[in-house]
C-alpha positions as CSV (number, residue, x, y, z in Angstrom):
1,X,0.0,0.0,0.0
2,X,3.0,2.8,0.9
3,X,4.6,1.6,-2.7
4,X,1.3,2.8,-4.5
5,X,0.7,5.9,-2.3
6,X,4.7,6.6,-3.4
7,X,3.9,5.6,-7.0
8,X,1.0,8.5,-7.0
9,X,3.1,10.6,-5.2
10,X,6.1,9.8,-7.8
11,X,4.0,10.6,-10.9
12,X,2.2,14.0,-9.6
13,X,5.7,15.4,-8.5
14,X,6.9,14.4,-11.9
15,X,4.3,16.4,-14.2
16,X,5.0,19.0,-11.4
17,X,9.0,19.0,-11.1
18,X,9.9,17.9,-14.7
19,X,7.0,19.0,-16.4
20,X,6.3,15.6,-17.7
21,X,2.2,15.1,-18.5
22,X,0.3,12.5,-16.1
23,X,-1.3,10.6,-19.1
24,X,-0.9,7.3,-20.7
25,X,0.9,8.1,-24.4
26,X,4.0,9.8,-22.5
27,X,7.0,8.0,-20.4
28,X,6.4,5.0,-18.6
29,X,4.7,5.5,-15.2
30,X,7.2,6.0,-12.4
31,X,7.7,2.9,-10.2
32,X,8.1,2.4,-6.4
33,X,8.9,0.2,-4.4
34,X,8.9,0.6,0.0
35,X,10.9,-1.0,2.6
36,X,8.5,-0.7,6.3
37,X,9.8,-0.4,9.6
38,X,8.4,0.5,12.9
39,X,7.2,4.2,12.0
40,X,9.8,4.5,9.4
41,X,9.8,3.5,5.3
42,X,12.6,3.7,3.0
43,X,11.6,4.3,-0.9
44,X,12.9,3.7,-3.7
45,X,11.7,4.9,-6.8
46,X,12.2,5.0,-10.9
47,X,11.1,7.2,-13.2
48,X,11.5,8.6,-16.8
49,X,12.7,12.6,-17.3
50,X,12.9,15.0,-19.8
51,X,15.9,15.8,-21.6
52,X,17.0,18.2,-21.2
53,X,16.5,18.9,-17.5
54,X,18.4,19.8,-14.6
55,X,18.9,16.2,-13.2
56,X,20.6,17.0,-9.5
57,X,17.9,19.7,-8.9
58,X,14.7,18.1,-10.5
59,X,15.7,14.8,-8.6
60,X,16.0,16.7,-5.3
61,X,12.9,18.4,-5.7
62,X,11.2,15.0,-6.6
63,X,12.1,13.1,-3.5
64,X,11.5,15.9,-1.5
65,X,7.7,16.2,-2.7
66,X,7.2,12.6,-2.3
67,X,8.6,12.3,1.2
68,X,6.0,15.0,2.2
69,X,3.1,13.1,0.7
70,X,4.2,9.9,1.8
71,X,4.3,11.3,5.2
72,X,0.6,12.8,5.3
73,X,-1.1,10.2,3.8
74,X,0.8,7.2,5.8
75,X,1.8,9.0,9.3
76,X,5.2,7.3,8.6
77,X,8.2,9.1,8.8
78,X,10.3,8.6,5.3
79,X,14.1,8.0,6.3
80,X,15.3,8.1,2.8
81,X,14.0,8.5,-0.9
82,X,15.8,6.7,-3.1
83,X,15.5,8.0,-7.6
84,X,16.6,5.6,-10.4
85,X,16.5,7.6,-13.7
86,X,15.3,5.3,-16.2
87,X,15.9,6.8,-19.1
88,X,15.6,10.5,-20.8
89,X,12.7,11.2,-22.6
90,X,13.0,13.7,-25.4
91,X,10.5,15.5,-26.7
92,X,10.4,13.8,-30.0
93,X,10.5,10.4,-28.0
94,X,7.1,11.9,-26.0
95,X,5.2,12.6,-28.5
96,X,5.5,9.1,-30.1
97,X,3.7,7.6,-27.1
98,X,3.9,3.7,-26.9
99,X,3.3,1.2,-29.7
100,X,0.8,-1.6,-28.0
């Protein structure tokens, strides 16, 4: 349940932080995955960006945002946010959406 409340959190911060639209012919959807301990989670999470982007600072921003949420939907405190870049989306790659 915290991996899918991250996941939400993941993909909101990410149209947000790296202006990358919430909808389904963009970048994959961002991935979590939580480890829970007494009051406590660790995250990790992958995700596609946008190239160009500021990678450092739209990564910090990111795992910031999700921590918060994470936090005041679960009451747990987040110890650590973990962000895998998957790959960098361009906007050519974007606007080809998926092939099903």
């Amino acid at each position: 349940m915290v991996a899918r409340i991250a996941a939400g959190a993941a993909r909101t911060a990410q149209s947000r932080r790296a202006a990358i639209p919430p909808d389904r012919s963009g970048p994959a959807a961002p991935s979590a995955s939580a480890a829970v301990r007494t009051g406590s989670v660790r995250l990790h999470l992958a995700m596609d960006l946008p190239y160009p982007t500021d990678i450092p600072h739209v990564c910090e921003r990111i795992q910031h945002d999700v921590a918060k949420q994470v936090t005041r939907l679960t009451g747990l405190e987040v110890g650590e946010v973990t962000l895998t870049v998957r790959r960098l989306v361009t906007a050519a790659d974007a606007s080809r959406g998926r092939v099903r």
